[in-house]
C-alpha positions in Angstrom: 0.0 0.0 0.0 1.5 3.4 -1.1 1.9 5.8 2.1 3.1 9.1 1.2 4.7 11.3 3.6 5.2 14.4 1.1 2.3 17.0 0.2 2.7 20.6 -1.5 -0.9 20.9 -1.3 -2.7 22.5 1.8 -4.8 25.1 2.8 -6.0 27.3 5.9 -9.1 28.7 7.5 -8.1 31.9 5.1 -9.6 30.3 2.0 -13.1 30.0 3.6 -13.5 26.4 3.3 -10.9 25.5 5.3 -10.2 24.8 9.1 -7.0 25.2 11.2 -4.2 27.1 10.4 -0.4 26.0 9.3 0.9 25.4 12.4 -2.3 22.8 12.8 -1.2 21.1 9.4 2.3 21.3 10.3 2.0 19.4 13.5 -0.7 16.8 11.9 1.9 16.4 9.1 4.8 15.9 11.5 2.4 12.8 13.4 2.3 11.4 10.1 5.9 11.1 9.6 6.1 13.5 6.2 8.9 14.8 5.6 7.4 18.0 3.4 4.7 19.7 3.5 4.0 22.7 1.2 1.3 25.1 2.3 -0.5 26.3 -0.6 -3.9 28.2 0.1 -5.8 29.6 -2.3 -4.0 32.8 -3.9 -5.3 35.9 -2.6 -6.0 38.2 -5.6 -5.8 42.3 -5.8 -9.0 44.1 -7.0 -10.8 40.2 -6.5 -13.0 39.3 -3.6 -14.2 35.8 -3.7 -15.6 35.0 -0.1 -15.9 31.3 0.5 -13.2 30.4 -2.4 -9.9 33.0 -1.6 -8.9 34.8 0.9 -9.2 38.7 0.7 -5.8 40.4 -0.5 -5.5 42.0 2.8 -4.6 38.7 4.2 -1.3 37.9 2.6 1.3 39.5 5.0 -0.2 37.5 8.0 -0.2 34.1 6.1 3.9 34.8 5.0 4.1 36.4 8.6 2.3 33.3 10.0 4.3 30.5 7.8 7.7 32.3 8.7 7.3 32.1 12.2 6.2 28.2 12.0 8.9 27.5 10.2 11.2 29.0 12.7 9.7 26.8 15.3 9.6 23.4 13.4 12.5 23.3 10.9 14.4 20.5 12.8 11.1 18.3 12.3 9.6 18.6 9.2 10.7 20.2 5.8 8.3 23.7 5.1 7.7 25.2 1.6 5.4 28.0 1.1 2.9 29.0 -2.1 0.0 29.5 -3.5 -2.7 27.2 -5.3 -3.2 29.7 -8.2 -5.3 29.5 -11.3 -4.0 31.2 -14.6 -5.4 34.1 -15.0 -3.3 36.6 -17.8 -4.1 40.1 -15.9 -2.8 38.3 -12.7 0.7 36.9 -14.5 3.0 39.6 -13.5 1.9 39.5 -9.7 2.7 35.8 -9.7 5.7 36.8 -11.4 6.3 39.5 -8.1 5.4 36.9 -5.3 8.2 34.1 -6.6 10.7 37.2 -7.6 10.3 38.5 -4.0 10.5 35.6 -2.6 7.4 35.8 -0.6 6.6 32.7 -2.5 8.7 29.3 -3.1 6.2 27.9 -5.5 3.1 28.0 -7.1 0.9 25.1 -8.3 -2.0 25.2 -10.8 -5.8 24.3 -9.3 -7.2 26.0 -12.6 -11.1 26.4 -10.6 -12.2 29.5 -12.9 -10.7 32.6 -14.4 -10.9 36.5 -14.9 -11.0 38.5 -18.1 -9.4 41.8 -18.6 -12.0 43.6 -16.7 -11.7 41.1 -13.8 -15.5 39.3 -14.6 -15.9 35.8 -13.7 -15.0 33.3 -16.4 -16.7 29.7 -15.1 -15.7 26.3 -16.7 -18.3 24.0 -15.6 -20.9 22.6 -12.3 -23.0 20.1 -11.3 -25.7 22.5 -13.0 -24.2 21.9 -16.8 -23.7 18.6 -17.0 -21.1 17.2 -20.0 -20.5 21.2 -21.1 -18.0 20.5 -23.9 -17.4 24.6 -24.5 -16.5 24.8 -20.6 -14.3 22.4 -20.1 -12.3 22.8 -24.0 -12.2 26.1 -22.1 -10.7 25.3 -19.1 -8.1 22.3 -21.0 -7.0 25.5 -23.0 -6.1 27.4 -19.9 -4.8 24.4 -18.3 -1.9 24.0 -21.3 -1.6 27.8 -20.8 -0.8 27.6 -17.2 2.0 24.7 -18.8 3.7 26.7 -21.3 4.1 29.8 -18.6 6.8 28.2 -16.8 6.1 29.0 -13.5 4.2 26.5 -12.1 5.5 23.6 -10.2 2.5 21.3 -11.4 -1.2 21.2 -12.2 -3.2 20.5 -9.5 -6.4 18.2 -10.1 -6.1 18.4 -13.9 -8.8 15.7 -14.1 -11.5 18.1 -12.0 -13.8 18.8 -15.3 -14.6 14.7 -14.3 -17.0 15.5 -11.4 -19.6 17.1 -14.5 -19.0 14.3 -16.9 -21.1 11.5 -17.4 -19.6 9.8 -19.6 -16.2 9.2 -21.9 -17.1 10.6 -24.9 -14.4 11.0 -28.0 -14.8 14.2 -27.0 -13.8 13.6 -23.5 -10.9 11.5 -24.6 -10.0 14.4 -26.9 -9.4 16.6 -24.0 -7.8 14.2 -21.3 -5.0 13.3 -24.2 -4.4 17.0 -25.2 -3.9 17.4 -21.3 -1.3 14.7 -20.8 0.4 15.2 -24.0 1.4 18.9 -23.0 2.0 18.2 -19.3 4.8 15.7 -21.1 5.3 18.3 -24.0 6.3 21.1 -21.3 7.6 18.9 -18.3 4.8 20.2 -16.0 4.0 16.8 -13.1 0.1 16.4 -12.6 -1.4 16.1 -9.5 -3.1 12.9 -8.7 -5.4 14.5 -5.6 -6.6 12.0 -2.9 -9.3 15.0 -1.8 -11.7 14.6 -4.9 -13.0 11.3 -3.2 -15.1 14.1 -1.0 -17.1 14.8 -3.6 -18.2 10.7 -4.0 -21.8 11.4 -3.0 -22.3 14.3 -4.4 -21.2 12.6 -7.7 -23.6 9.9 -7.7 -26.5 11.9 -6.7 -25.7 13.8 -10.4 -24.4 10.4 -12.3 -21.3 12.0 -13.2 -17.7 9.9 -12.9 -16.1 12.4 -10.9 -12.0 12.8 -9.8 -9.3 11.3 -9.1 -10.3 9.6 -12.2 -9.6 6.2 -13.8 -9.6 6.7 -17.5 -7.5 9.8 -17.1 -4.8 8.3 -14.8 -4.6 5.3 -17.0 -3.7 7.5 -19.8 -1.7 9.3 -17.9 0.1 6.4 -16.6 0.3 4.8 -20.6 1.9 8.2 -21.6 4.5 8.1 -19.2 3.3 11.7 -18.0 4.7 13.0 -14.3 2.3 12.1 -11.9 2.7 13.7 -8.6 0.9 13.5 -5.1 -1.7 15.8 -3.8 -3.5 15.9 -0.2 -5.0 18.9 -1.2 -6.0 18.8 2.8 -8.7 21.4 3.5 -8.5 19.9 7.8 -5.8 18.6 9.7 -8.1 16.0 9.9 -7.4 15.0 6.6 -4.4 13.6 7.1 -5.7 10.5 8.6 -9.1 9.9 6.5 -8.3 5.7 6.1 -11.2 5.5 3.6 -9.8 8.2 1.2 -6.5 5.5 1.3 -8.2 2.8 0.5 -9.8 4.1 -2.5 -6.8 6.2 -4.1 -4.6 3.1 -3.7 -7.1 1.0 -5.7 -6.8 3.7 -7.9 -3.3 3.2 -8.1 -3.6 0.2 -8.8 -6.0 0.0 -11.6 -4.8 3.0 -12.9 -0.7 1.1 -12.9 0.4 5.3 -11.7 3.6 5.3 -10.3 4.9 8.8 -8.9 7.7 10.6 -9.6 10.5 12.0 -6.9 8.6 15.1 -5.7 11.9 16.5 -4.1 14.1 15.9 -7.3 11.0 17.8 -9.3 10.6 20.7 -6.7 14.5 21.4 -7.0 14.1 20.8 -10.6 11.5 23.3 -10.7 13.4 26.3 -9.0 16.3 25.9 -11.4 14.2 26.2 -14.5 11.9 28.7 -12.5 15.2 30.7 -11.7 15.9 30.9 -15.3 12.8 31.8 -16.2 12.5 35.3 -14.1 16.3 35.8 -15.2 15.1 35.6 -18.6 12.2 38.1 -18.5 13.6 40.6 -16.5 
């Protein structure tokens, strides 16, 4: 049975769907014997308020204050990366850009939810409300390979969430998950593989869709030879210990035949190119 003691994927109460705060998922994470743990709530955004998804912009010196001083106390325990869960979004580029050239940042990962145009509306992909919605989720795929190309991104978290409105594989679907995998291999980008989309199991049923993680897409994946990285995407220190959700990713595993890459080799892989990158466009 595959235990991992790595995740670069966890938020805080700030997000508004969250509970506890890092120190909570620092000290869960060290009683499960991980060795990393990357905080990575959901990006606050200037100009953007999105109660019950983000946190407001006003919040971000108290989460880098907050994460700094945990560190401090638990560096001789547990390994501590901070970043953002971030969704690409062209007007917000450059301030990415700023957080990982300032170093307020270490990292940012790709959990592509929605998206903003130039005048900062709401761009929405797809819900449990429009079912199979082939213009939404082409949509989001294109912003997904988008997000790839840009660079600075450690991976793409959830890339199979469009599954939780699908009902079925379609060629269309297929379409889709291939052009997914084939630039997350094209551009060198891991995928996430995240344990939390079993929460959404009943939900899924009620609605007849096949929901995420999910097995035709990992299977390509896996086929492919694409990256496939971990993700607790924990939302409660809780989560850390939820047997159930274990039981069903590694039968997932399984089925799937996913194996996982070295997430430390990719992170350090990632600030090298990452490095280059900023050098480049400044």
């Amino acid at each position: 049975m595959n235990k991992f003691n790595y995740s670069f994927h966890s938020h805080t109460f700030r997000c508004g769907h969250a509970s506890g705060d890092i120190e909570d998922y620092v000290m869960e994470a060290i009683h499960n014997n991980f060795k990393i743990l990357g905080v990575s709530d959901h990006v606050f955004l200037p100009g953007i308020s999105q109660p019950g998804m983000r946190g407001e912009f006003s919040l971000l010196e108290n989460y880098l204050e907050t994460f700094n001083s945990v560190q401090k106390t638990y560096k001789n325990f547990i390994e501590l990366h901070l970043g953002f869960e971030c969704e690409y979004i062209p007007i917000y580029m450059n301030y990415y850009r700023y957080l990982l050239e300032s170093n307020k940042v270490e990292f940012l990962i790709c959990g592509q939810h929605c998206s903003f145009d130039n005048d900062r509306n709401y761009i929405g992909y797809f819900n449990y409300s429009s079912l199979d919605n082939y213009e939404g989720i082409e949509k989001y795929k294109s912003d997904v390979i988008e997000a790839m190309k840009s660079g600075i991104f450690f991976y793409i978290a959830h890339p199979d969430l469009f599954m939780y409105t699908v009902t079925k594989i379609t060629p269309e679907i297929e379409k889709i998950v291939n052009e997914i995998v084939d630039a997350s291999i094209k551009y060198d980008i891991p995928l996430e593989m995240n344990i939390s989309g079993f929460g959404r199991l009943s939900i899924d049923a009620e609605h007849g869709t096949l929901g995420y993680p999910n097995e035709y897409f990992w299977k390509t994946a896996s086929q492919k030879g694409a990256k496939v990285i971990f993700g607790g995407d924990y939302h409660s220190p809780e989560a850390f210990n939820n047997q159930h959700f274990e039981n069903l990713f590694n039968i997932l595993i399984k089925k799937s035949g996913t194996t996982f890459v070295d997430e430390k080799v990719e992170f350090e892989r990632y600030k090298i190119k990452l490095q280059e990158l900023l050098n480049n466009q400044k």
